[in-house]
N, C-alpha and C positions, 0 to 999 in steps of 0.2 A: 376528441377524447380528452378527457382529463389527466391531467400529470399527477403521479402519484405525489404527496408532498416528503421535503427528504427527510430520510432517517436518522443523519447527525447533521447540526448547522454549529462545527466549534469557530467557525466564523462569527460566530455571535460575541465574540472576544474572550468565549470559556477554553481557547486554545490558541495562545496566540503565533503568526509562526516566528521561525527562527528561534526557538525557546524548545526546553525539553520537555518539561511538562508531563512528567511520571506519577500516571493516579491508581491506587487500589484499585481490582479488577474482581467482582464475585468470582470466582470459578465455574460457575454456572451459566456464565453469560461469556466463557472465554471463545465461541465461534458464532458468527451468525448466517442464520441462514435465510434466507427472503423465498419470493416467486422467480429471481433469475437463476434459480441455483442451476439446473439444466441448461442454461443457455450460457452461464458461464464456465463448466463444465466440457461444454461442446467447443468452446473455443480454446480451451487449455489442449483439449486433442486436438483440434487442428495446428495451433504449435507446435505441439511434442510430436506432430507427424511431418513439419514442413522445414520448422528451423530447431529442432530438439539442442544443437551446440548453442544456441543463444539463450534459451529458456532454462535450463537444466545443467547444473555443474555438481560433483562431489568427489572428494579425497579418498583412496584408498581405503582407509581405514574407516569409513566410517557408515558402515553399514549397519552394525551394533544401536546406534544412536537413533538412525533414519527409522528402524524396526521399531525403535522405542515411543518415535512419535506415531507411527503406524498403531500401533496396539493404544497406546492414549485416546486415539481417536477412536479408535473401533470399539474403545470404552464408553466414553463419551456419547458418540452422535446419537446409537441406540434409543440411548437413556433421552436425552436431550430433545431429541429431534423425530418422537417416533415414526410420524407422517412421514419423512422424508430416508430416511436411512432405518435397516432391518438388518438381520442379523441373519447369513443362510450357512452350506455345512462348505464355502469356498469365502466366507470371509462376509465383510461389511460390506452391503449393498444400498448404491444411488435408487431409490425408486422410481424406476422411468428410466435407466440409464445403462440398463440390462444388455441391450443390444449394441451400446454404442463399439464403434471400433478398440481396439485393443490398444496398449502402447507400442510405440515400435522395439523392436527389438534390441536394441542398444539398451533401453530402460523396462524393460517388463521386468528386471529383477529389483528394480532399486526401489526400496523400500517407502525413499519419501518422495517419489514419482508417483504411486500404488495410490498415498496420502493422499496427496496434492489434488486426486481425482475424486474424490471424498468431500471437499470442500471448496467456496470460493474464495479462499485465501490461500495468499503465495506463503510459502513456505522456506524461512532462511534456518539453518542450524548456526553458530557462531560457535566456537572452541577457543579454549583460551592456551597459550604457549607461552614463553618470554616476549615475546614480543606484545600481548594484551590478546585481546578477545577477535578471532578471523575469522572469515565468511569462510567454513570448510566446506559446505553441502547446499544445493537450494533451487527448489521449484519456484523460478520468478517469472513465471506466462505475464502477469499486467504489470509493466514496471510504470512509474511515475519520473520518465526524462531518466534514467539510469542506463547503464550496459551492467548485466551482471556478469560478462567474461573480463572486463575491468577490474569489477571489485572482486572477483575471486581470489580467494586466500590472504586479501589485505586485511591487515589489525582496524580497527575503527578508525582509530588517528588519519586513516591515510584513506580510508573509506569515504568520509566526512569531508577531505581536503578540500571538495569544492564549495562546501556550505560556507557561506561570511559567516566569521566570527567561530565556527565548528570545527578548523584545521589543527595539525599537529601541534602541542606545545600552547594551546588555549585552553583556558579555564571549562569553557562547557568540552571540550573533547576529556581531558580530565576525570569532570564528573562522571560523563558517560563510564569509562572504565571503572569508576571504583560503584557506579551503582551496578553495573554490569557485576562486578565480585560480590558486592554486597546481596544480591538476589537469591532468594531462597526457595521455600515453597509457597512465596506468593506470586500472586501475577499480578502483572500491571499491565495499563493502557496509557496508549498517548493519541494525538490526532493531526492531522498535518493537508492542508489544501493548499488546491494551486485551479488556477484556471487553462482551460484550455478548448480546440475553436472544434473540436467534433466528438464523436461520443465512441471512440476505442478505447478497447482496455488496453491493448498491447501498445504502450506508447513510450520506447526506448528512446538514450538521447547518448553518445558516446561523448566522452570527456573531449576531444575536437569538436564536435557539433555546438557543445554549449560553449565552448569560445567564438566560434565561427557569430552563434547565434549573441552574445553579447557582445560582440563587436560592432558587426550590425544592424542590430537592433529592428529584425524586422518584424511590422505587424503581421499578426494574426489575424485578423480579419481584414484584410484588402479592401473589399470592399464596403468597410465601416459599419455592417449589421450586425453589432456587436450582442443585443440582444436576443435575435434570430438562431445566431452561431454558438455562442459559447457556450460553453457546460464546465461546471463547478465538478470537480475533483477531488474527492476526501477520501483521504487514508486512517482506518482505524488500525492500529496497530497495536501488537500484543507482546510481552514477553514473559516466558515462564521455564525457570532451569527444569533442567530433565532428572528424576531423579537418580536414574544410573547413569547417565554417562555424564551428570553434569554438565553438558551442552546444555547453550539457550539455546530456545526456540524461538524466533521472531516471525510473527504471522502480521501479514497485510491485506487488509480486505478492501476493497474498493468499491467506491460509491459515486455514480456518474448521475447527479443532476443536471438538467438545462438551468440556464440562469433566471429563464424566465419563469420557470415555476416558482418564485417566490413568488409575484405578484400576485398569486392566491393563495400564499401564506397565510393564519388570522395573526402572525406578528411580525409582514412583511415591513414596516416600519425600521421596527427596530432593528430585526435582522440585514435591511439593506443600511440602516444608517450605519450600524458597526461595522456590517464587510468594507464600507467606503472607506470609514476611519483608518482600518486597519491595511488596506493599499495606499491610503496616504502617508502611513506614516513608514511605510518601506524606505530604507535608502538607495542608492544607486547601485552597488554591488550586490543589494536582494532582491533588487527588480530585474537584476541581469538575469541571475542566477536563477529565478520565478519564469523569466522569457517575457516579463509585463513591461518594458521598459516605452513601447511604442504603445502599448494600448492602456496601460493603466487610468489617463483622462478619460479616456473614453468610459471605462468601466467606472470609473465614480458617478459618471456626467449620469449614465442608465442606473444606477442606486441609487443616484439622487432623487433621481423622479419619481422611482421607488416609493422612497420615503414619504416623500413630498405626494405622495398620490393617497395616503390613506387618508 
């Protein structure tokens, strides 16, 4: 079977990481929807049915807001997405997704759980207090190496603590905050990958595991088929204020390539010579914090031949 080819490559060096990289977002383009929608749907209910405490967090207060991104959506996908979402007299409906099991019961009322079943993007609300902008609410089924009962209720600064160069009292935690105020009724996009050796979405990391894991430094692929194993991991991410409650909305979609579908890229070239560049040019605290520190050679060595193969 052929591999579909990927739908974002900001490894091409149009996103570099460790960087914020905030771009104009159409509004018409703020959700996407592909051929996995159903099957990533089906897995967000098997979450919400097995570990709903690790997937799903929100603040008392904040149901007003969750409702708000709920009717956005039930605005939107209609219009957007005919094929896939319709409009009946019990609300927005998945097509094909009629029968699936319900929420459990702890979450059948919460509004951006209801959401979150609507789309393949997680779903964060951010509020802003004295203290700056905090995770109050948020359907996180696919996280990228995070806990979200960690960052619950934390301000960004302390959210961010583990990124190099992104902790409290640094310039880009800073920025973040004030473009975070600065946001209005546009939306933005940014993009963010990481590599990793199998193809789940549900891939949490708790703030002990990644010390454990940058201590020492174990590879991911053991037995060295780096090409075989790995799959490329891209976060499109979105933010847009709400316009009642003033909460952000931060949405994450995720995109799980093998690495090997480049090689039938028509600009697998170029695409493997930049991803190589841009692992080499990691330092030691970003490759921890990435979990590349034992395989990153290896991952140039298979881009290189990549390259070298057109």
């Amino acid at each position: 079977m052929v591999e579909a080819l990927p739908t974002h490559t900001p490894y091409d060096g149009s996103s570099k990481l460790f960087t914020i990289g905030l771009k104009p977002l159409d509004p018409a383009d703020w959700i996407e929807v592909d051929g996995y929608l159903l099957p990533y749907l089906a897995e967000k209910r098997r979450l919400y049915a097995e570990i709903p405490d690790r997937v799903f967090v929100e603040e008392d207060n904040t149901r007003d807001a969750q409702q708000e991104v709920l009717e956005l959506l039930g605005a939107y996908l209609p219009e957007r997405f005919a094929r896939t979402h319709r409009r009946t007299d019990a609300g927005i409906e998945v097509v094909g997704a009629a029968d699936h099991p319900a929420l459990p019961s702890g979450l059948a009322d919460a509004p951006l759980a209801k959401a979150s079943l609507l789309v393949q993007e997680d779903l964060i609300l951010m509020r802003r207090d004295e203290r700056g902008w905090r995770l109050a609410a948020g359907s996180l089924c696919f996280p990228s190496s995070w806990s979200l009962r960690e960052k619950f209720g934390k301000p960004l600064q302390e959210i961010h603590e583990p990124v190099p160069g992104f902790g409290p009292g640094t310039r880009p935690a800073e920025l973040i905050n004030r473009m975070f105020d600065g946001l209005q009724g546009q939306a933005v996009e940014r993009f963010n990958w990481s590599i990793q050796a199998d193809d789940r979405l549900y891939h949490p990391l708790s703030n002990v595991e990644r010390i454990d894991r940058a201590t020492n430094r174990p590879s991911r692929f053991p037995d060295g088929d780096v090409n075989a194993h790995a799959f490329i991991r891209v976060e499109r991410q979105t933010l847009r204020k709400l316009p009642v409650s003033r909460d952000i909305l931060f949405t994450i979609r995720i995109h799980l390539d093998p690495l090997k579908v480049l090689t039938g890229h028509p600009d697998r070239a170029m695409l493997a010579a930049s991803f190589a560049e841009q692992l080499l040019a990691l330092d030691q605290q970003q490759l921890d914090y990435k979990g590349l520190t034992a395989d990153r050679d290896r991952l140039v060595a298979v881009l290189g031949r990549m390259a070298g193969s057109a």
